[in-house]
C-alpha positions as CSV (number, residue, x, y, z in Angstrom):
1,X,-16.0,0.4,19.9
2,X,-14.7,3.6,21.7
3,X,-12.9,2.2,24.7
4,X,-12.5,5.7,26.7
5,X,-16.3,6.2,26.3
6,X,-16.9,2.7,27.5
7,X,-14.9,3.7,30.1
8,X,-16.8,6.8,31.3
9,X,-19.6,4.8,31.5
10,X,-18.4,2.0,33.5
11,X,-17.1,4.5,35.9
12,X,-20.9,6.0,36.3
13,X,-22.0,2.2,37.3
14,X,-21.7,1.2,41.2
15,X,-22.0,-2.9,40.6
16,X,-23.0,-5.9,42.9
17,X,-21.1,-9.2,42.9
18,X,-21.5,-12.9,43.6
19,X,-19.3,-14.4,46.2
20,X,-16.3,-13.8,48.5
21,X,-13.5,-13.5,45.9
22,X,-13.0,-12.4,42.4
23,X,-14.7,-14.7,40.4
24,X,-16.1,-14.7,37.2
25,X,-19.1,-12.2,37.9
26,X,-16.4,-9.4,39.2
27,X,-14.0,-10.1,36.2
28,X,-16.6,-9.3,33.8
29,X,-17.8,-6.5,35.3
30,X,-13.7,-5.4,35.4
31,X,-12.7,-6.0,32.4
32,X,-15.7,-6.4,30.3
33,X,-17.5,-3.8,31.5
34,X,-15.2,-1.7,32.9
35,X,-17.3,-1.2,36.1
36,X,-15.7,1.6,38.1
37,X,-17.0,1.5,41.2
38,X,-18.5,-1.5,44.0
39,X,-21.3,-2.6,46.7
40,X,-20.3,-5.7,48.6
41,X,-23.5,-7.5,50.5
42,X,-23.5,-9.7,53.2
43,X,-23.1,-12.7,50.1
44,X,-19.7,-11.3,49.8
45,X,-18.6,-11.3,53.5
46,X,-17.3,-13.9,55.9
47,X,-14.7,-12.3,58.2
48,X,-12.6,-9.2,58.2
49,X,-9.5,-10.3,56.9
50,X,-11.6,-11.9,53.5
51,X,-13.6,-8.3,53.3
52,X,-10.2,-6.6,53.1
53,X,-8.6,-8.9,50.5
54,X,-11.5,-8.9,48.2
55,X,-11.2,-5.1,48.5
56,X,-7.8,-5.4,47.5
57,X,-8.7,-7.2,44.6
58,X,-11.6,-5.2,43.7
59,X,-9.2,-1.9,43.7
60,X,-6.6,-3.9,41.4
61,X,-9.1,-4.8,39.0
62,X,-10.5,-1.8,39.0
63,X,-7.3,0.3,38.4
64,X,-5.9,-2.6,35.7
65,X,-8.9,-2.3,33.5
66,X,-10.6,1.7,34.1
67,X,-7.2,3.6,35.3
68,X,-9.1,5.2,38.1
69,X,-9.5,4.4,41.9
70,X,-12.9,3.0,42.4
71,X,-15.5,3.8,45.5
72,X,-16.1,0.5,47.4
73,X,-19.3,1.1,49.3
74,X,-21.3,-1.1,51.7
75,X,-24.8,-0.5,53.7
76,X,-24.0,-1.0,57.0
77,X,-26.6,1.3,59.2
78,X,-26.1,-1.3,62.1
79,X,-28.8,-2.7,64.1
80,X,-30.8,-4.7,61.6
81,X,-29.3,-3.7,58.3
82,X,-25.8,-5.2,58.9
83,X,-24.1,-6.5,56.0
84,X,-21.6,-7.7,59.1
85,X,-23.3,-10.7,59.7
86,X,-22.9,-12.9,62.7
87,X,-20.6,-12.4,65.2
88,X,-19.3,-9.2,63.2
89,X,-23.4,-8.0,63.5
90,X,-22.2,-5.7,66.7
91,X,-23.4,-2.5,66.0
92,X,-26.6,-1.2,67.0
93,X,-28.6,0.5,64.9
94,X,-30.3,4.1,64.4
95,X,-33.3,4.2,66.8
96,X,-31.5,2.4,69.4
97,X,-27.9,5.1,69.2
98,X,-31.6,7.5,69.5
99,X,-32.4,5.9,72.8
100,X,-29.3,5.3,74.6
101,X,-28.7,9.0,74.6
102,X,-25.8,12.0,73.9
103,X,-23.0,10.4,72.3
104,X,-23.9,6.8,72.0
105,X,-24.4,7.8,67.7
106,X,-21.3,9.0,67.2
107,X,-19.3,6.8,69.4
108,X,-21.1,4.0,67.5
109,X,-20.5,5.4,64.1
110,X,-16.5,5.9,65.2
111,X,-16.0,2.3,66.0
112,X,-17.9,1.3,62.8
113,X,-16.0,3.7,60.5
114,X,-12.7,2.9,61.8
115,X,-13.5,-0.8,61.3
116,X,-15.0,-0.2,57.9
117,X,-12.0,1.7,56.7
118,X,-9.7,-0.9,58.1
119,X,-11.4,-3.2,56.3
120,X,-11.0,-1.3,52.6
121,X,-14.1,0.4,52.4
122,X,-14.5,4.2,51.2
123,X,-18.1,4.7,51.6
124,X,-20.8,4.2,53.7
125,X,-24.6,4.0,52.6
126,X,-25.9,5.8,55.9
127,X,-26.8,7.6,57.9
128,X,-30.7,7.1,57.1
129,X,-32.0,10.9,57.6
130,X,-35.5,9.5,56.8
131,X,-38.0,10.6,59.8
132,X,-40.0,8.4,61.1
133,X,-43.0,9.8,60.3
134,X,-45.9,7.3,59.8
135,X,-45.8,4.8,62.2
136,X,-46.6,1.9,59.4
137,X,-43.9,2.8,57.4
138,X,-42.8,-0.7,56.0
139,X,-38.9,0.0,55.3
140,X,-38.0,2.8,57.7
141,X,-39.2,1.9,61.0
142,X,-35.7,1.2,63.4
143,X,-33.8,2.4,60.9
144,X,-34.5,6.2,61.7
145,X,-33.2,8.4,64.5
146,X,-36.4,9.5,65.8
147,X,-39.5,11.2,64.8
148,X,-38.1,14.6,65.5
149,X,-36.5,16.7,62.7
150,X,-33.5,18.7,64.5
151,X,-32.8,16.0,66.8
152,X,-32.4,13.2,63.8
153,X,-30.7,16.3,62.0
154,X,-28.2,16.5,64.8
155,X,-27.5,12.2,65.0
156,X,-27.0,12.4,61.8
157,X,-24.4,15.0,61.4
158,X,-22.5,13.2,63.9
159,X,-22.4,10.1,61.8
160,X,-21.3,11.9,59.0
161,X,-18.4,14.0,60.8
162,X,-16.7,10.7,62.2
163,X,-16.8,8.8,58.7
164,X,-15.3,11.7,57.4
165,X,-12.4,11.3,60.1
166,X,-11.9,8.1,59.4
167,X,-12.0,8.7,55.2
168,X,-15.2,7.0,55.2
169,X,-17.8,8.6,52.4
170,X,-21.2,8.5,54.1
171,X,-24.3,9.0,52.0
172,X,-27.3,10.4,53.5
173,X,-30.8,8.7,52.3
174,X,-33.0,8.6,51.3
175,X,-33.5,12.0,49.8
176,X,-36.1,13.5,50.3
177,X,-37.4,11.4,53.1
178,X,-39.0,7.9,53.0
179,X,-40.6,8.3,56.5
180,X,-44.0,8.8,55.9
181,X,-44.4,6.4,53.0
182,X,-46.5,3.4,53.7
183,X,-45.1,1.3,50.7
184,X,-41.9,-0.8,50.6
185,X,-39.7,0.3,47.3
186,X,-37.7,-2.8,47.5
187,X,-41.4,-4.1,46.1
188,X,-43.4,-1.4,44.6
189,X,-43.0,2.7,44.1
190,X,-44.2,5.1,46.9
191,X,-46.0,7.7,46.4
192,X,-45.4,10.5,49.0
193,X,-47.9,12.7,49.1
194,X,-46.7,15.9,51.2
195,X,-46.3,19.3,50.0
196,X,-43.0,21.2,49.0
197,X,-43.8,23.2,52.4
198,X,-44.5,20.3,54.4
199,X,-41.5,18.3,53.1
200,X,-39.6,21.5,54.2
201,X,-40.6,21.7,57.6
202,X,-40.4,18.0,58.2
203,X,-38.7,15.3,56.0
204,X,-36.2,17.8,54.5
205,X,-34.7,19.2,57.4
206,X,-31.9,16.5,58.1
207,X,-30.9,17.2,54.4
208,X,-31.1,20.9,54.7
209,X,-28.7,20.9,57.8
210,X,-26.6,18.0,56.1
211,X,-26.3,20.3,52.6
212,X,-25.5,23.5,54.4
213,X,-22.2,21.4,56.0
214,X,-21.7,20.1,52.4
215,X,-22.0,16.8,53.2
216,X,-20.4,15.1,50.3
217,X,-22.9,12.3,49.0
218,X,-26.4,12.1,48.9
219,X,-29.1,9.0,48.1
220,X,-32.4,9.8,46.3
221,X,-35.3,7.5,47.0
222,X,-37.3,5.7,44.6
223,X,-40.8,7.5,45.2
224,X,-43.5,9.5,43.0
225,X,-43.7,12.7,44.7
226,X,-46.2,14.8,42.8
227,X,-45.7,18.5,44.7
228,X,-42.3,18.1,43.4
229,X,-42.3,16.2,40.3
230,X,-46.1,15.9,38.9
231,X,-45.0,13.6,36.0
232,X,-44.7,10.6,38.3
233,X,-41.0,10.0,37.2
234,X,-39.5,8.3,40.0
235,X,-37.5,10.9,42.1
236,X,-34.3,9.0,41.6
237,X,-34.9,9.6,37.8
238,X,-36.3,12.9,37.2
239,X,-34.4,16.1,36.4
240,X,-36.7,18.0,38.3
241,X,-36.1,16.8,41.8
242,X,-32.5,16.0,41.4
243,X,-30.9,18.8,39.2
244,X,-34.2,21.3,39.9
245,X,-34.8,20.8,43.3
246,X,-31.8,19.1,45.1
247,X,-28.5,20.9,43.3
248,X,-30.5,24.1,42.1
249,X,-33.3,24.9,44.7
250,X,-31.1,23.3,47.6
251,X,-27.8,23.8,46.4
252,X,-26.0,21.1,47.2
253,X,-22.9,20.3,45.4
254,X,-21.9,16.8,46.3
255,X,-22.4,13.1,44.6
256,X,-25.7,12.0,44.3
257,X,-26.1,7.9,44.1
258,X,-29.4,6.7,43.3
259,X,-31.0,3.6,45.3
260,X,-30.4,0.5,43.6
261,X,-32.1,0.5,39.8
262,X,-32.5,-3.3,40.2
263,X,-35.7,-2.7,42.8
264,X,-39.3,-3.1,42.1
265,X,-39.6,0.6,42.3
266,X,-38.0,0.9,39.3
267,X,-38.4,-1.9,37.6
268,X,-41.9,-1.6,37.3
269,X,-41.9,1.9,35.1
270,X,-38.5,1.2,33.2
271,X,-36.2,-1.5,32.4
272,X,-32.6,-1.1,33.7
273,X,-31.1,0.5,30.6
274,X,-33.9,2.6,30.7
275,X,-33.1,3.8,34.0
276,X,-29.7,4.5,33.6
277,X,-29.9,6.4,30.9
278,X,-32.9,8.9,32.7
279,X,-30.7,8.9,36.0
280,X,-28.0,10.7,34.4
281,X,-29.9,12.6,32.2
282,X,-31.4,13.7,35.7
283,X,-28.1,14.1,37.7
284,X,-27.2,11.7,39.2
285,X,-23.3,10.9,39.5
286,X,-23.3,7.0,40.8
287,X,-26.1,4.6,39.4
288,X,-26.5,1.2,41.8
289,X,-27.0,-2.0,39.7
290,X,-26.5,-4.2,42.8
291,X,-26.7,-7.7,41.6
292,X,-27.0,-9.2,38.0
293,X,-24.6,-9.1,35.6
294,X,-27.0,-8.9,33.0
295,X,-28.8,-6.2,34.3
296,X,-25.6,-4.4,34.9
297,X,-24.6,-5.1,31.1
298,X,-27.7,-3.6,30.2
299,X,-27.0,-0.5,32.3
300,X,-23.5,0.9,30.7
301,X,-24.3,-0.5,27.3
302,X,-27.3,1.8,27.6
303,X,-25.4,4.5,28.9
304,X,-22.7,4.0,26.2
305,X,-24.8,3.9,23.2
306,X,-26.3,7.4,24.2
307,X,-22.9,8.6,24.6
308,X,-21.9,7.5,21.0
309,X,-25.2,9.1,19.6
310,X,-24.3,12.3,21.3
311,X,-28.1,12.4,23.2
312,X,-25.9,12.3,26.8
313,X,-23.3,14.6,25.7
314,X,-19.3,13.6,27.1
315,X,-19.5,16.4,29.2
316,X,-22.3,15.4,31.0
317,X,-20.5,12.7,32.4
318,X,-17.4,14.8,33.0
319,X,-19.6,16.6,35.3
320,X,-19.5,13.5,37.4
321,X,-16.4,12.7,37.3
322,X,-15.1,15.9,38.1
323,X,-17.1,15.6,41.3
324,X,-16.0,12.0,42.1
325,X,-12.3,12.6,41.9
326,X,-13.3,16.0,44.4
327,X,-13.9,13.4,47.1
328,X,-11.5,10.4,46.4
329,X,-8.7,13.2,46.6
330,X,-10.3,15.0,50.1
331,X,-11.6,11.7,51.6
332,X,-9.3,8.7,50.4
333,X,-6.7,8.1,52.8
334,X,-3.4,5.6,53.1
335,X,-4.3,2.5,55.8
336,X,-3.8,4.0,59.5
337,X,-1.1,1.8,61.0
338,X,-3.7,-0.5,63.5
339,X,-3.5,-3.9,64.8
340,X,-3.8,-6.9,62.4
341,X,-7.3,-7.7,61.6
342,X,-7.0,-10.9,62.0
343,X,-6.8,-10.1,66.0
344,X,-10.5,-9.0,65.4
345,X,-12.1,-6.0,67.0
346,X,-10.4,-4.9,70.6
347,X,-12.6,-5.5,73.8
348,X,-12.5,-1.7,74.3
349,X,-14.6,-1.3,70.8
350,X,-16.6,-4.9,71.5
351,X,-17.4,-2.9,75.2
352,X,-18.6,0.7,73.7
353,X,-20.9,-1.0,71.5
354,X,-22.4,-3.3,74.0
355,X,-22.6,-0.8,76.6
356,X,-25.0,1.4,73.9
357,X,-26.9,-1.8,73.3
358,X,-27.8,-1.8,76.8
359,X,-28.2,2.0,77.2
360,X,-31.0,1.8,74.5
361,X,-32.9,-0.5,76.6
362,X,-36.5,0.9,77.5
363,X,-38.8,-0.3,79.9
364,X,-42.2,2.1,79.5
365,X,-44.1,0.5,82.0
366,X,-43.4,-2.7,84.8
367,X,-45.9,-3.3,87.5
368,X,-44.1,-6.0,89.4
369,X,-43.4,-8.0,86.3
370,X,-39.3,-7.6,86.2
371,X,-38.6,-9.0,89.8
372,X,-35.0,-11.0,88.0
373,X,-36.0,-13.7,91.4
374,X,-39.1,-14.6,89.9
375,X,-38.0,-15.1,86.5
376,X,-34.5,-16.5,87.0
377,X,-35.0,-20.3,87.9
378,X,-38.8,-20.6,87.7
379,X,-40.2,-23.2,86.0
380,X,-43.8,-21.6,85.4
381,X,-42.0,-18.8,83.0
382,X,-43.0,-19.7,80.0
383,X,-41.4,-16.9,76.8
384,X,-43.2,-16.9,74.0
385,X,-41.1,-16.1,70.9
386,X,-43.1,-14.7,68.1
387,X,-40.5,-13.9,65.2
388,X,-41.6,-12.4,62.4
389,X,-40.5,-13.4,58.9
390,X,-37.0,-11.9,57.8
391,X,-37.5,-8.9,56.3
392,X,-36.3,-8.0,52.8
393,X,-34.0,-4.7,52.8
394,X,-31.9,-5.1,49.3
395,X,-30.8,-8.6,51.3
396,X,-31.7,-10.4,54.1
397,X,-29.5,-8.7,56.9
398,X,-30.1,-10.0,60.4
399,X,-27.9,-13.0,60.9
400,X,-25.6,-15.2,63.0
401,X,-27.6,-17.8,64.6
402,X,-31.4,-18.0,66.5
403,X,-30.9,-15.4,68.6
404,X,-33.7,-16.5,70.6
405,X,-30.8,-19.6,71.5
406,X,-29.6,-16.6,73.8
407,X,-32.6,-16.4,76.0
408,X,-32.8,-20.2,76.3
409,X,-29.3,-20.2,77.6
410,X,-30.2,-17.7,80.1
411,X,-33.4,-18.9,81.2
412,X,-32.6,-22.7,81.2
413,X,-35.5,-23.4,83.6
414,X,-38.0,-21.6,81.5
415,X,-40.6,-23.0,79.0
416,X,-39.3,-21.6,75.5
417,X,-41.9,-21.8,72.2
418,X,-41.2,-20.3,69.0
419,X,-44.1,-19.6,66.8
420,X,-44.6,-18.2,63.7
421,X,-46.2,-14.9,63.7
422,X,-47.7,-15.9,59.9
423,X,-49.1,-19.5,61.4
424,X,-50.7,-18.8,64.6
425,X,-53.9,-20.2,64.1
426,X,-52.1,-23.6,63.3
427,X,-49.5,-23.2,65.5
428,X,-52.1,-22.6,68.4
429,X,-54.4,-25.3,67.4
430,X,-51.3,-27.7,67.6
431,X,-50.7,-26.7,70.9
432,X,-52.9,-24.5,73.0
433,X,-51.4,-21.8,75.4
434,X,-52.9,-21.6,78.5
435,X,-52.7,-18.4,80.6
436,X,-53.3,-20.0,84.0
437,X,-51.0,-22.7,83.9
438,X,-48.2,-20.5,83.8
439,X,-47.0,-17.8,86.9
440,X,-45.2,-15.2,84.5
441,X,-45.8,-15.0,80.6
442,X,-42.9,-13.0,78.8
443,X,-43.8,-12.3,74.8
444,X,-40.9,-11.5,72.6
445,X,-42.5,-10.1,68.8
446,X,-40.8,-8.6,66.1
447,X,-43.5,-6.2,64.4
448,X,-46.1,-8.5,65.1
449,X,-48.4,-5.8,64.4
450,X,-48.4,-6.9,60.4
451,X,-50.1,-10.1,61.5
452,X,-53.8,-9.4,62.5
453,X,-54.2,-12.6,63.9
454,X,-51.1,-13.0,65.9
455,X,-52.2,-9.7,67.5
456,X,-55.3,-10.6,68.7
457,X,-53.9,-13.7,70.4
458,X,-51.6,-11.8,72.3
459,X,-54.0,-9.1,73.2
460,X,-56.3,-12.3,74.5
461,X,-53.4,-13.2,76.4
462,X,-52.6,-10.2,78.0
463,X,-56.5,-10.0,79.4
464,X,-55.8,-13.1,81.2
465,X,-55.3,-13.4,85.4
466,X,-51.2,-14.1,84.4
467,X,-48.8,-11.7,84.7
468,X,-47.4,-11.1,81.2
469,X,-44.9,-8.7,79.5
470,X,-44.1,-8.1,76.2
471,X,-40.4,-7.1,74.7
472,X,-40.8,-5.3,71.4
473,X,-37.9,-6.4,69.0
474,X,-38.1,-4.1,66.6
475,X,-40.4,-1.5,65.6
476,X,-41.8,0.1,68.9
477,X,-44.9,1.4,67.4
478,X,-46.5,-2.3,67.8
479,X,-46.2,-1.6,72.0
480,X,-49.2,0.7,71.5
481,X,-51.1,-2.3,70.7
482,X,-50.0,-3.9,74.5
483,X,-51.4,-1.5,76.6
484,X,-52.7,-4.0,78.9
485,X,-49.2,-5.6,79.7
486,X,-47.9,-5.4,83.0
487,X,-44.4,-4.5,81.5
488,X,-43.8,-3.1,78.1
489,X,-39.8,-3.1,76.8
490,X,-38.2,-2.0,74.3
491,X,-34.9,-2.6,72.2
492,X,-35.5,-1.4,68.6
493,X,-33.5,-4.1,66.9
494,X,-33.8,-8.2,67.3
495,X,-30.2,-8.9,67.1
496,X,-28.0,-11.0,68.6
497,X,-26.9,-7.9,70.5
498,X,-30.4,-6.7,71.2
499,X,-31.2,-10.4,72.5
500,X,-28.2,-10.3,74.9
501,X,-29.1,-7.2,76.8
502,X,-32.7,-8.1,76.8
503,X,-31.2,-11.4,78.5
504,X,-28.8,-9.8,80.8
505,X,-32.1,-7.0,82.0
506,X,-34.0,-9.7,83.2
507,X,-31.7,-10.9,84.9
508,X,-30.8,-8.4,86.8
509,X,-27.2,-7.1,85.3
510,X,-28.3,-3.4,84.4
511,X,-30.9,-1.1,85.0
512,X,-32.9,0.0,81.8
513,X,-32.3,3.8,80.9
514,X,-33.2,3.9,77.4
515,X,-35.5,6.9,76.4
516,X,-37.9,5.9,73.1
517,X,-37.0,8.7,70.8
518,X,-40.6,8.1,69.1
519,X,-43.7,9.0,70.2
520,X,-46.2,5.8,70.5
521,X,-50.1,5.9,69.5
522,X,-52.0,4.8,72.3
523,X,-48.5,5.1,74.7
524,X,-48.4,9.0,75.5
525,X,-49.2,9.3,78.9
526,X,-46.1,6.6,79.5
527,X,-43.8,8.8,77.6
């Protein structure tokens, strides 16, 4: 076996791990594999101080058994990809930073870069640059600035300035947008079908602006994209889009990290070794195998064996690593002298975030509903809480708790009833709701709008004589559905955070001032 080719192509692999120390999974992927470079989920985290110390081991490994410095990257967007879980899950996300206003992106992406570096981490999988596009968009949704090219361009940009401050690598995805998809690529591959013009005027211009300030690292999507690519090779594979279209055509000179090779997207046209093998004959510098050993084994064995046959030549993957050691030499820094972690995050950080949290707030319509003296202490208040399922994004990310615990605690004279989006039928048959016997109704829904039934039941309940609101969650499209409520909010993430403020507006602690930076079907005249 050639050890130093081995090498090379451990170093192209970014791997996925089980648990919160080095264990057996990480050691084989050190020593047997020589895996170069990591992704740590929220499986891997439990507090601060444990994040930094399995970094610490991860770069020891790394260095012990490669001889390099390895990227340790993470996706933490904020809002409801956190891979900070619980009481760590304090940062709000993209389309809420978009609705509190000026500054409230970057000051959010400061706080979260200074906290990720102190934590060991070198790279960042965000900003999302994806617009939001097509209101049914599955896997976007909240996670996207806005709907408005220059003005998700400029958000972005920000993020990326104040990682780079803090020697934080952030990676813009996912190239070349995944806004107007209406297919999930954690599940299946998209198939985007837009021009090369229209993808220029729309869904390319974050990545435009973000290449012509050579941002260093870039994320291409799993998607078919036949103006670009008519072969149906997924874009995160094919030469054309990545070395024709994004290096040639677009010029940019940075890293480019494909989404993870384990996902249904891929999987479903190519095994993992497969994949590896076309995403580097494509381009592509970093290669995510984000959670199986095996899978991973099958990825730089793969690689290896075409570098041993001489069909990847050496100095393909020189290429790479020419460009990796570019950024660990402009963007690695030494630890910034800062107060122990485990003092946890100051209250001035804890009180920026939270204050944007309650910026983003909207209210797009009240007509008497939001009176804090008719809510607070009224036993005919009955919330309705109609949680969706827990979405899938690479891993379950919303955590710490039932957040719906918080609006309990805050309205303890309220009726509370959870019910499941998925059940209603059953869950109403169990127990009916009527409209009359109640004074206020208050609906909290995350994207209820993928459950036919649950959304007729509301709109029934919204015809009724009762006064009834509805707080959207999460993706604010679904309040085009609630035209008939007599107050529509907003808070673009159901978080613990976004379940505080949603508490503390009802009862009276701030006024809303949150501007939706999408535009609604069936909402326009309220916008």
């Amino acid at each position: 076996m050639n050890k130093d080719l081995l090498k090379k192509a451990g170093r192209m692999i970014v791997a996925g791990i089980d648990g919160t120390t080095v264990g057996e999974h990480a050691r084989f992927c050190g020593k047997e594999l020589f895996i170069g470079n990591w992704i740590l989920f929220m499986r891997n985290i439990s507090s601060p101080p444990q994040v930094k110390e399995l970094n610490e081991e991860l770069r020891s490994l790394t260095r012990g058994n490669n001889g390099m410095e390895p990227f340790i990257s993470i996706d933490q967007e904020g809002g409801i990809v956190s891979r900070l879980h619980g009481e760590m899950n304090i940062y709000p996300g993209a389309m809420a930073c978009g609705a509190a206003g000026e500054g409230h992106a970057a000051g959010t992406a400061r706080i979260m870069a200074e906290h990720l570096h102190r934590m060991g981490f070198n790279m960042n999988l965000a900003p999302v640059a994806d617009i939001n596009s097509n209101p049914l968009n599955p896997i976007v949704g909240p996670r996207s600035y806005g709907d408005i090219p220059e003005a998700v361009a400029d958000q972005i940009l920000e993020l990326c300035r104040v990682h780079m401050d803090s020697g934080i690598i952030p990676v813009l995805k996912h190239f070349p947008g995944h806004g107007d998809t209406g297919v999930d690529s954690h599940l299946e591959l998209p198939t985007l079908h837009l021009t090369r013009e229209e993808l220029e005027h729309r869904e390319l211009i974050p990545f435009i602006r973000a290449i012509a300030e050579d941002v260093p690292a870039i994320m291409v999507a799993h998607m078919s994209i036949p103006s670009l690519d008519d072969t149906g090779t997924p874009s995160s594979l094919s030469e054309k889009i990545i070395s024709g279209f994004l290096r040639e055509s677009l010029g940019f000179r940075g890293l480019v990290l494909t989404d993870c090779l384990e996902m249904e997207g891929i999987q479903s046209c190519c095994t993992t070794g497969e994949a590896v093998v076309k995403a580097v004959t494509a381009g592509a510098d970093l290669l995510y195998i984000s959670h199986r050993a095996e899978e991973q084994e099958k990825g730089v064995k793969a690689l290896y064996d075409q570098l041993v046959s001489g069909k990847i030549p050496e100095s393909r993957i020189n290429e790479s690593l020419r460009r990796m050691e570019k950024y660990k030499t402009q963007y690695f820094q030494e630890e910034k002298q800062s107060s122990p972690l485990s003092a946890g995050w100051t209250d001035e950080d804890k009180n920026s975030l939270r204050e944007t949290s309650r910026r983003s707030l909207t209210v797009l319509k009240d007509r008497g509903f939001l009176k804090p003296s008719a809510l607070r202490n009224n036993p005919r208040f009955l919330i309705l809480h109609l949680r969706r399922p827990e979405q899938f994004i690479g891993e379950n990310t919303v955590a710490g708790g039932d957040p719906a615990q918080i609006l309990k605690k805050a309205f303890p004279k309220a009726v509370f009833r959870t019910m499941k989006p998925e059940d209603i039928k059953k869950e109403i048959s169990k127990a009916p709701i009527r409209a009359e016997e109640w004074e206020k109704i208050l609906i909290v829904c995350s994207d209820l709008f993928r459950f036919a039934e649950a959304m007729d039941f509301v709109r029934n309940l919204l015809k009724s004589e009762t006064s009834c609101a509805v707080a959207v969650m999460r993706t604010p499209y679904e309040g085009g559905e609630f035209t008939r409520a007599d107050a529509l909010i907003l808070t673009y993430e159901d978080t613990p955070s976004a379940y505080t403020s949603l508490a503390e507006f009802l009862n009276g602690e701030f006024t809303a001032r949150g501007v939706c930076p999408v535009k609604i079907p069936g909402l326009e005249s309220l916008q």
